[in-house]
N, C-alpha and C positions, 0 to 999 in steps of 0.2 A: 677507746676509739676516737679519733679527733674529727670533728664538727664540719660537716662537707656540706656546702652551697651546691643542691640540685642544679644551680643555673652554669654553674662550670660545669656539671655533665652534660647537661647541653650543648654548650661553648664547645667542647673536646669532641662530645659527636657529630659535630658540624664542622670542625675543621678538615683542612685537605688530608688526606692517607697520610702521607708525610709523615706529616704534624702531629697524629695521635699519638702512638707510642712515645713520643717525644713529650708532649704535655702530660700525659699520664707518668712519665717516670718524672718529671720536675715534680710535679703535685705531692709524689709519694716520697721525694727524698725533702724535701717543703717541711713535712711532718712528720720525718723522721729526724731530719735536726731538730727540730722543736715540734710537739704533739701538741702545746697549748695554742698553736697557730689557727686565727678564723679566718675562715673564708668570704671573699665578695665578690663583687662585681663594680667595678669603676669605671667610666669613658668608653663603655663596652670590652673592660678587658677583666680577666682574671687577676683581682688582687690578694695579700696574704698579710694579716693584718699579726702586732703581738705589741701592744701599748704605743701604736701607731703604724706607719705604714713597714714592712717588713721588704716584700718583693711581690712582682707580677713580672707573668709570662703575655704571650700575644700569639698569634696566627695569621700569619698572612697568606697568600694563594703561593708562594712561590719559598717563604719563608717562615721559619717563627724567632722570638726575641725572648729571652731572660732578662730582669734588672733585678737589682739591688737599688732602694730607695737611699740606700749613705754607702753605695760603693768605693766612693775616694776614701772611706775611712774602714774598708776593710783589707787586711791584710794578705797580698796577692803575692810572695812571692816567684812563683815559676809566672806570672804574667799571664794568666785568666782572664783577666777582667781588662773593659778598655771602656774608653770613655763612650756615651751616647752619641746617638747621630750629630745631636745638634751643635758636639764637642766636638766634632773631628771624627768620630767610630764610625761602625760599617754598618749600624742598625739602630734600633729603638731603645734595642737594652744592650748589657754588659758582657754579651759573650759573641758581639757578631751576628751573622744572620746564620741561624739555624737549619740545615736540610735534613736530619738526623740523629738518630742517635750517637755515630760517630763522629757529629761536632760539639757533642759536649763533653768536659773536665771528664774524671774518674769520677765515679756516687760519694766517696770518701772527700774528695775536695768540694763539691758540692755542700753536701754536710755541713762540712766546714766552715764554707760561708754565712750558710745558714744561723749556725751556732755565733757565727760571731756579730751578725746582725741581729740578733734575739740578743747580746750581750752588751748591744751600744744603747737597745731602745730600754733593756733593764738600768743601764746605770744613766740614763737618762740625757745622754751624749746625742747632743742636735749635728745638723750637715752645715758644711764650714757655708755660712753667711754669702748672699748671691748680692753683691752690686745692685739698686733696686734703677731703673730707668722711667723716666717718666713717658707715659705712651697716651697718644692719642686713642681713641675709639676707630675701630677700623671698619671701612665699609664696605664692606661685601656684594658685588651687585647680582640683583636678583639671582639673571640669567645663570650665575656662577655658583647660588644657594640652591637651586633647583635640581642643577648638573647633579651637585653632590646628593641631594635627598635620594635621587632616583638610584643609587651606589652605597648601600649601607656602609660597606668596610670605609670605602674611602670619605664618608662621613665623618665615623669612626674616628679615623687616622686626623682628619684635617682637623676635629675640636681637639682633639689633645695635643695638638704643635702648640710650642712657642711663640707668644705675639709676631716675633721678627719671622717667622717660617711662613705663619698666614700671610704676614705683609708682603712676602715674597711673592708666594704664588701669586696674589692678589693685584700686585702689581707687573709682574712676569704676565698673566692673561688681561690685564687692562689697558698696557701698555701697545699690544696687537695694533696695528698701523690698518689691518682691514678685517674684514667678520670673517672670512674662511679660514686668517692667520690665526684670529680668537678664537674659534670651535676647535683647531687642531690644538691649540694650547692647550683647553679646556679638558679636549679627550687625551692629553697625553696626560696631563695633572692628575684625572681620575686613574686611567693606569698606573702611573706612578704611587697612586697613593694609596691603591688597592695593594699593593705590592710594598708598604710601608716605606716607601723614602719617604725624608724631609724634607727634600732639597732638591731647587729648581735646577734646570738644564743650565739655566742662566747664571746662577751657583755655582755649579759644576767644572764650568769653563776657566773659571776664574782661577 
């Protein structure tokens, strides 16, 4: 029987209706590619660990996200998989934003990935090398730390972006020319980010 983190049955009974049946069958085809796989808990999300990090699923209010930790190195023929938010994609993780069980792959290609991501971290195959940028410390103003404590998920969401993702928002709601244009920034951010984007309005436009 493979090794279940209580705190994912929590995570899964607390997400939207959706989302159950959806995180429950990920979990189970997780350990059915590979049984030696542990379970955790990261950044508030469901991780899947096997000689480092394997995959994590997420829950949002309106969506949920699958990744693969080396998906550019696994082999996607029919076009499953698509790059992260912060790459271009349409969500968090590798398969888009999730409403269903009818937006996932077949269980047999699932698997598959599985098995072939338990096959990179056995032969000991790292993720192609990321450009390192040198980054200032970024400053968060109070007002904008507070918004978020009161919003667990979009907590959540905002510590796991990318330096450039924080510096966005951060700048996108600093940038406000008067406080009524700030607050409505502030409360569209937490939406947004309750909701798992990454990516400002300001962003968007572009």
């Amino acid at each position: 029987m493979p090794e279940k983190d209580k705190r994912i049955d929590v995570y899964i009974d607390n997400a939207e209706p959706f989302a159950k049946p959806v995180l429950k069958k990920l979990r189970e085809l997780i350990h059915k590619g590979n049984p030696e796989t542990k379970e955790t808990i990261k950044w508030g999300m469901p991780f899947f660990e096997y000689k480092g990090p394997l995959c994590n699923f997420a829950s949002f209010k309106k969506h949920a996200t699958f990744g693969f930790w080396k998906y550019k190195l696994i082999k996607d023929p029919k076009g499953y998989l698509q790059d992260i938010s912060n790459k271009g994609g349409d969500a968090m993780g590798n398969l888009g934003r999730i409403t269903g069980l009818k937006d996932l792959p077949p269980d047999n290609v699932i698997i598959g990935f599985i098995k072939q991501a338990k096959k990179l971290n056995d032969d000991g195959i790292k993720s192609p090398s990321k450009t390192k940028i040198s980054k200032k410390e970024l400053e968060i103003p109070d007002y904008f730390i507070k918004a978020l404590k009161r919003n667990k998920q979009a907590e959540i969401t905002f510590n796991g972006f990318p330096y450039s993702h924080k510096k966005e928002y951060v700048e996108w709601i600093t940038d406000a020319k008067t406080d009524a244009t700030r607050l409505k920034r502030i409360n569209t951010a937490i939406e947004w980010m309750t909701e798992g984007k990454s990516r400002t309005w300001k962003y968007m436009k572009k």
